[in-house]
GUGUKE-202674 format. One line per 5 residues: their letters; for each residue x, z, y of C-alpha. Coordinates in steps of 0.02 Angstrom, whole numbers, always signed. Layout:
<mardrens>
a	X Z Y  ...
</mardrens>
This chain:
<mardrens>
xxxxx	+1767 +542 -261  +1935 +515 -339  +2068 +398 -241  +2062 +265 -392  +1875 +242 -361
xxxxx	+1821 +101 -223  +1798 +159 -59  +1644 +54 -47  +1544 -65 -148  +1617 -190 -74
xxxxx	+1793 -137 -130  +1718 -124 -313  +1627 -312 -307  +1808 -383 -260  +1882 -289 -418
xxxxx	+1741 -366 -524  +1777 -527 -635  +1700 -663 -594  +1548 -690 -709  +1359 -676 -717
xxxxx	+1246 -570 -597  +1190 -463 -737  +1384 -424 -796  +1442 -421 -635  +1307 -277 -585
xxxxx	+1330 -195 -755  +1534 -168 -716  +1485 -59 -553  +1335 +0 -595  +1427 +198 -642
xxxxx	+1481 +178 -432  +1314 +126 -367  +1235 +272 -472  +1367 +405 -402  +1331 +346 -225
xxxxx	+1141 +363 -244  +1167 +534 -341  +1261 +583 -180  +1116 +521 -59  +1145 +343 -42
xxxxx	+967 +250 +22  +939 +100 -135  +893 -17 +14  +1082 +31 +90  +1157 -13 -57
xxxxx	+1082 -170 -94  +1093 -242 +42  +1290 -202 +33  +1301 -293 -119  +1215 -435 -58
xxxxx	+1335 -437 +99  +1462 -411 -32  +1393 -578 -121  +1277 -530 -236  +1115 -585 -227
xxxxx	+989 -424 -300  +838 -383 -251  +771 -168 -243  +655 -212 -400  +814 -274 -510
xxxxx	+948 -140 -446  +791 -16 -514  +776 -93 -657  +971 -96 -698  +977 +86 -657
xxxxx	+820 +138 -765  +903 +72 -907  +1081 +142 -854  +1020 +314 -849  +914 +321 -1012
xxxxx	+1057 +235 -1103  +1141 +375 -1231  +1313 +330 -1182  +1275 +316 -995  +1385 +376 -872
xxxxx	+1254 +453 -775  +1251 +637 -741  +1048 +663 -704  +910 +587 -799  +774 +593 -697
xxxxx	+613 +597 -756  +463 +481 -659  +413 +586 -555  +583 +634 -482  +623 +452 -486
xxxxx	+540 +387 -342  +691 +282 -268  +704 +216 -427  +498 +183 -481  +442 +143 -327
xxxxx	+456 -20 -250  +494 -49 -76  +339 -135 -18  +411 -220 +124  +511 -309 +17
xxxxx	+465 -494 -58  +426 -479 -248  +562 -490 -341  +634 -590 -497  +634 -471 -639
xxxxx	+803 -438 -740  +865 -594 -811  +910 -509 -967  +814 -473 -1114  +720 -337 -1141
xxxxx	+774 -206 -1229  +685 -61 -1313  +710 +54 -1170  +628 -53 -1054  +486 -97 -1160
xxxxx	+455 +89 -1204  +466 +97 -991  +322 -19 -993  +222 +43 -1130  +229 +215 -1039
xxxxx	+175 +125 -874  +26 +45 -953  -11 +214 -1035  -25 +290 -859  -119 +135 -763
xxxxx	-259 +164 -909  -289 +331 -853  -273 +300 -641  -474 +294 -624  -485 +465 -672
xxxxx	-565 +461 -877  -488 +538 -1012  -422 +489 -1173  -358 +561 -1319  -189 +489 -1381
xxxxx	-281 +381 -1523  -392 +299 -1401  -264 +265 -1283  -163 +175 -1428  -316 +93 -1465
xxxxx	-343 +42 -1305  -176 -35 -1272  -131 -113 -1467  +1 +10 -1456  +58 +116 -1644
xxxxx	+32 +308 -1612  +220 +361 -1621  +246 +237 -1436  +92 +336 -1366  +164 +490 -1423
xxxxx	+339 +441 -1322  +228 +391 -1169  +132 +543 -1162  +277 +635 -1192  +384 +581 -1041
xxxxx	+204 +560 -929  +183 +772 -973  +360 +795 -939  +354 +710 -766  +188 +806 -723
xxxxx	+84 +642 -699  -16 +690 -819  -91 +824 -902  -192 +894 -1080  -343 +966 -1051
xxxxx	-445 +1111 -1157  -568 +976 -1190  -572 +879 -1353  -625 +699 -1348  -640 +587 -1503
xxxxx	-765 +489 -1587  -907 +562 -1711  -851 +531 -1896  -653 +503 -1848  -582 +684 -1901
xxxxx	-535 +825 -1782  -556 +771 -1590  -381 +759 -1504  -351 +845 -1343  -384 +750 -1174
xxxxx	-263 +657 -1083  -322 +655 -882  -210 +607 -757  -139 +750 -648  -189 +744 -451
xxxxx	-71 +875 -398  +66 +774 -495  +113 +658 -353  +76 +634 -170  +89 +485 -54
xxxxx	+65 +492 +152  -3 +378 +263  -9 +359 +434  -124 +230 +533  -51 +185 +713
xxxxx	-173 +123 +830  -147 +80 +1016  -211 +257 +1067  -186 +362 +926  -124 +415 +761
xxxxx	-206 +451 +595  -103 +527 +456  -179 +593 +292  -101 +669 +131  -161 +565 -31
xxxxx	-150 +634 -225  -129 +532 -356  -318 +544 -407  -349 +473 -233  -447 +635 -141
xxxxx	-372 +664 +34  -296 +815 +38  -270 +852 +224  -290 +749 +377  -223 +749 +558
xxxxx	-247 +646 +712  -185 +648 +863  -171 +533 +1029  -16 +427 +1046  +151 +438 +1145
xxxxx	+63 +370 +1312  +249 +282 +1345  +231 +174 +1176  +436 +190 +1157  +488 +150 +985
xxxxx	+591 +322 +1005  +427 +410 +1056  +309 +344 +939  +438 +373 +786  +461 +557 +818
xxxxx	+289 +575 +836  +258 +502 +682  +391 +606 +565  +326 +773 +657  +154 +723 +619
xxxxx	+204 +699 +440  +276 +877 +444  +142 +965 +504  +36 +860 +372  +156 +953 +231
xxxxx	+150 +1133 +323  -55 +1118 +333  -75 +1044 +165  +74 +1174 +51  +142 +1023 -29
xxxxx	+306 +1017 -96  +404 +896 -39  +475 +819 -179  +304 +778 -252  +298 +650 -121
xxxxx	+340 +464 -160  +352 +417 +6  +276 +366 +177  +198 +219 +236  +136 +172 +415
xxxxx	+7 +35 +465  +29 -46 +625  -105 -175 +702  +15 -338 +708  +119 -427 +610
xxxxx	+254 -335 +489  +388 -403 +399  +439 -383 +256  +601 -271 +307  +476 -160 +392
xxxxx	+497 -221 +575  +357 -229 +682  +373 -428 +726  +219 -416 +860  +86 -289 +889
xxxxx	-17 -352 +1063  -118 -198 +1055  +44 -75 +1068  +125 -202 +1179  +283 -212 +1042
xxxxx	+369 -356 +979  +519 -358 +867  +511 -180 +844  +622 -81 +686  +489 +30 +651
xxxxx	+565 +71 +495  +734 +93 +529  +698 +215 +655  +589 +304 +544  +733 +309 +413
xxxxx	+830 +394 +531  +719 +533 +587  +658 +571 +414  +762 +710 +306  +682 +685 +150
xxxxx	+732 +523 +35  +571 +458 +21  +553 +267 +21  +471 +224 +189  +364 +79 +195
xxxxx	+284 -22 +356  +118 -139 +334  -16 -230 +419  -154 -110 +464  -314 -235 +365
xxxxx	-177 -242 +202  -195 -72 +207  -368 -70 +209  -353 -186 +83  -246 -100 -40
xxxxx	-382 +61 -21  -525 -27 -66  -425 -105 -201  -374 +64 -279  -565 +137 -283
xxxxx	-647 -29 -338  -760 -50 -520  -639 -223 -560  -487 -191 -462  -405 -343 -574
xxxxx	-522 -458 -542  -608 -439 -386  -625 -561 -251  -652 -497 -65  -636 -507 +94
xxxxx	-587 -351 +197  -640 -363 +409  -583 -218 +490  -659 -181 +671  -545 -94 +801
xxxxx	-490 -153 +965  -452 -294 +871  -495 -378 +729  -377 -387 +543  -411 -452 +382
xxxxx	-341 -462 +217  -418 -566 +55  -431 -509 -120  -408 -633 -248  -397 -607 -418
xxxxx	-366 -427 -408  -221 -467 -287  -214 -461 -109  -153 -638 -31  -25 -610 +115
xxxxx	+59 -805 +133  +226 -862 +144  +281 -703 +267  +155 -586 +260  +49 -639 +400
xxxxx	-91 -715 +322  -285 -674 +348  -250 -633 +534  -445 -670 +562  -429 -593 +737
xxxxx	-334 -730 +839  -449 -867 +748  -483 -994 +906  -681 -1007 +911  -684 -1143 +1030
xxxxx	-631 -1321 +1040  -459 -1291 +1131  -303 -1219 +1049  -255 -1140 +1239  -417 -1061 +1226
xxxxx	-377 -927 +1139  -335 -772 +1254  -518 -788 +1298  -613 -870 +1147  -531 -781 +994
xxxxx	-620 -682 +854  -567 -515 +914  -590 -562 +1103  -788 -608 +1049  -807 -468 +941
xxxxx	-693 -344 +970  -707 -151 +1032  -687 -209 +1212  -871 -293 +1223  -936 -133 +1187
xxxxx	-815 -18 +1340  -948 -52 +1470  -1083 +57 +1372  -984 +201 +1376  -933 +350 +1447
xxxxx	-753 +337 +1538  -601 +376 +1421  -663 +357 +1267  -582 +251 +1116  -639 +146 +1021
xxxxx	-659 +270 +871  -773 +409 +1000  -840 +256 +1072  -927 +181 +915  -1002 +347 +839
xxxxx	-1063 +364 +1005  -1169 +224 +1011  -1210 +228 +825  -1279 +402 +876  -1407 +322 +1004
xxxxx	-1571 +301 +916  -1654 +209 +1096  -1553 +61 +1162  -1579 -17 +1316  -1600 -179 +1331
xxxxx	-1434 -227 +1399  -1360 -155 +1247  -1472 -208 +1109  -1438 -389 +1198  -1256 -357 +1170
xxxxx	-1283 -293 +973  -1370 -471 +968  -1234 -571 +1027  -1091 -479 +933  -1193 -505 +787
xxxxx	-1217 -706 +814  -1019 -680 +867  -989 -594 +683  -1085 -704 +577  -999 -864 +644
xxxxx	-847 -775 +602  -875 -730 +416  -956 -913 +409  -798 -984 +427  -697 -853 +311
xxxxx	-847 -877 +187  -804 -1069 +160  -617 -1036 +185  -623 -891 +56  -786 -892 -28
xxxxx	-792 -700 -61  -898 -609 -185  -907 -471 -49  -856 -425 +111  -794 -250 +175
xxxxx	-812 -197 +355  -703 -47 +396  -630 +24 +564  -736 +118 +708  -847 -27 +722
xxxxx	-910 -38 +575  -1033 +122 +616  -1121 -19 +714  -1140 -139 +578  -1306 -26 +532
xxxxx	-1393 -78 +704  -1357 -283 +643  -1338 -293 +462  -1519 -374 +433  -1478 -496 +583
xxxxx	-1300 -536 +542  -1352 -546 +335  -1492 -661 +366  -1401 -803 +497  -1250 -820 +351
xxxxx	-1362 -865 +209  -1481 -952 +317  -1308 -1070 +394  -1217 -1080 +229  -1195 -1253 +131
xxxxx	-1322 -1268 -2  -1212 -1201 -174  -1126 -1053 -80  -1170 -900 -118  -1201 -779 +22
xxxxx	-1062 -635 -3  -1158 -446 +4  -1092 -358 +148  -1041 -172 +159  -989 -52 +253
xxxxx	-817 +54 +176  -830 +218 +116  -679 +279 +202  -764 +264 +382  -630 +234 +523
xxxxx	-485 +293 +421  -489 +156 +288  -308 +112 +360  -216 +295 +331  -304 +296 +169
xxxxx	-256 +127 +138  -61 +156 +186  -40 +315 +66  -130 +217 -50  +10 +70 -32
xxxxx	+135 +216 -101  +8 +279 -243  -35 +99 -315  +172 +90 -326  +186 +220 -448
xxxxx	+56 +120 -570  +167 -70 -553  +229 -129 -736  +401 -199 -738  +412 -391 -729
xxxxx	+504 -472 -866  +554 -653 -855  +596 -770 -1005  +765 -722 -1083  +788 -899 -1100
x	+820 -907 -890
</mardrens>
């Protein structure tokens, strides 16, 4: 860097004029992009420039330098295309969602759009040729032609040697399939005795998977170098390159914020803990590193995989030591003001708030009910296939199956007239039980709910005990596949 150019952006904020946020950002936006050429973390540098005054959010900063570096007299050195643009496509999902640009949109932008709409039309896995696509999405064929184009180009995409086309309509046109091997996310599931990281493609197949107990100290230190040498070994077993990854994401059983610190997790005994920031500095590779409530995880799996993932409505229970939850509403998964919403477990199912360390959800109907049954040292993972495995129960335990079911249904009672869900998904190791109480548990919540409520169907996930990892790669994957938000230009 030459000794006329700002030591920091700091230095270059003070030189700007005063003015708007979008021609203030504009003046320094050639310094930002040198600094992140040269390695600087997106997060670092905006939250320098809102310590320098400026108020910007990840998702605007991204947006500003989209349009920076596709602009024909940019400053910019690189052009990268989308799939070597993950600081810049993917948003950091620990932080709140952000006001779009305040500017209007240009035709670089739009075209951005267009070619993310393109590629969330193909992201359940059918094919299209390029006139159906434009068909599909009231778009002319030259704007498909550009978004195909630059989708080929980043490898997120691909043609295929089939032709697809209606009878009558000329020559078929080749397909256009999304591209699996174009992108990888990772996700790793911490639990209070172990660790579950998979390797996710962009057609959502798990391509490796690895588990392993955890650090027995439960030291932020231990637990975070355990967790980036887990993701290592998950790239050695797997061959994938590195750079096809957008990122890593980690699910933790408490509450997360939404700069990725662990606020309190009872299970791992951790409160105000900077998961992420630790992470950040073990990792070598700039991949945007993400930290989220294990059931919003879940959430965001079941989400990716389901028939009307803009419009459904469900509830997500997931059954581990504890208990999470996450809703589905709309397509969207509801978090609250902070993030913390749907924590089903610590629900108070008694008639005293102090109560609660004995007469909570998860107390009644968590793993721990079950430790009795069981051979010593086994988790709660070993535990349940264990007993799902048992085909004669005694009648201590089939007692026990009784009351957790009673314990359940009064649960989802509750949630059903707090929520009213089309469906409810159970995931987690307990969930293998659900089989030995489902006509129970289905029968006393229709039987209990207010005439005019539907009874939601209940189902087990298809992910089995790893809905979480899944669900935390998927977090990165359902990233790439976010359109731009534009607000009025008239803000």
């Amino acid at each position: 860097m030459s000794s006329s150019q700002p030591k920091s952006l700091r230095d270059a904020l003070a030189k700007v004029a005063a003015g708007s946020k979008a021609a203030r950002v504009r003046e320094i936006l050639p310094d930002i992009d040198r600094r992140i050429a040269a390695g600087a973390r997106i997060a670092d540098v905006v939250e320098a420039l809102n310590d320098g005054g400026l108020d910007i959010s990840i998702a605007t900063l991204k947006s500003y330098l989209y349009r920076f570096r596709r602009a024909p007299n940019s400053e910019a050195k690189w052009s990268p295309s989308l799939s070597q643009m993950s600081d810049l496509s993917i948003e950091d999902a620990n932080e709140p969602a952000a006001a779009a640009d305040p500017s209007p949109a240009t035709p670089m932008l739009l075209r951005h759009i267009n070619t993310a709409r393109c590629l969330r039309l193909l992201r359940r896995g059918a094919t299209y040729s390029r006139a159906e696509l434009a068909r599909e999405l009231g778009l002319t064929r030259a704007t498909i032609g550009h978004a195909v184009r630059e989708l080929l180009h980043s490898g997120l995409i691909v043609e295929t040697a089939n032709r697809v086309g209606e009878v009558g309509t000329g020559r078929p046109g080749l397909a256009i399939a999304l591209n699996p091997a174009g992108a990888y996310a990772i996700g790793v599931d911490l639990s209070s005795i172990g660790l579950t990281a998979v390797i996710l493609d962009l057609g959502m197949t798990v391509v490796h998977r690895l588990s392993e107990p955890v650090a027995s100290s439960r030291r932020l230190d231990d637990i975070a170098t355990q967790i980036y040498s887990l993701a290592e070994n998950l790239l050695n077993d797997a061959k994938v390159d590195p750079a096809l990854v957008q990122g890593l994401c980690v699910s933790v059983p408490g509450l997360v914020d939404r700069k990725g610190n662990v606020v309190v997790a009872p299970f791992l005994q951790w409160r105000d803990v900077p998961l992420r920031k630790a992470l950040a500095e073990r990792i070598r590779y700039r991949w945007p590193i993400t930290i989220r409530n294990d059931a919003v995880a879940f959430a965001t799996a079941e989400r990716a995989i389901s028939r009307n993932p803009d419009s459904d409505n469900m509830l997500l229970v997931l059954l581990k030591d504890g208990l999470g939850g996450a809703i589905v509403q709309n397509g969207q998964i509801f978090e609250g003001a902070h993030g913390y919403a749907v924590e089903l477990g610590h629900m108070v199912m008694a008639q005293q708030p102090g109560s609660a360390r004995s007469q909570s959800f998860e107390t009644l109907a968590g793993f721990a009910r079950f430790s009795t049954f069981l051979p010593q040292g086994m988790s709660a993972d070993e535990g349940a296939q264990w007993l799902a495995s048992q085909r004669v129960l005694s009648e201590e335990l089939t007692a026990e199956l009784q009351d957790w079911s009673d314990v359940l249904s009064t649960g989802l009672l509750n949630l059903t007239y707090l929520f009213d869900p089309e469906r409810i998904v159970l995931g987690g190791p307990l969930c293998r039980l659900f089989t030995k109480i489902e006509a129970r548990t289905k029968r006393t919540l229709a039987s209990n709910l207010l005439h005019g409520f539907r009874p939601p169907t209940i189902e087990v996930t298809r992910f089995g005990s790893d809905g979480a990892a899944i669900g935390a790669a998927a977090i990165i994957r359902e990233q790439l596949f976010e359109l731009p938000q534009l607000e009025a230009a008239s803000r």
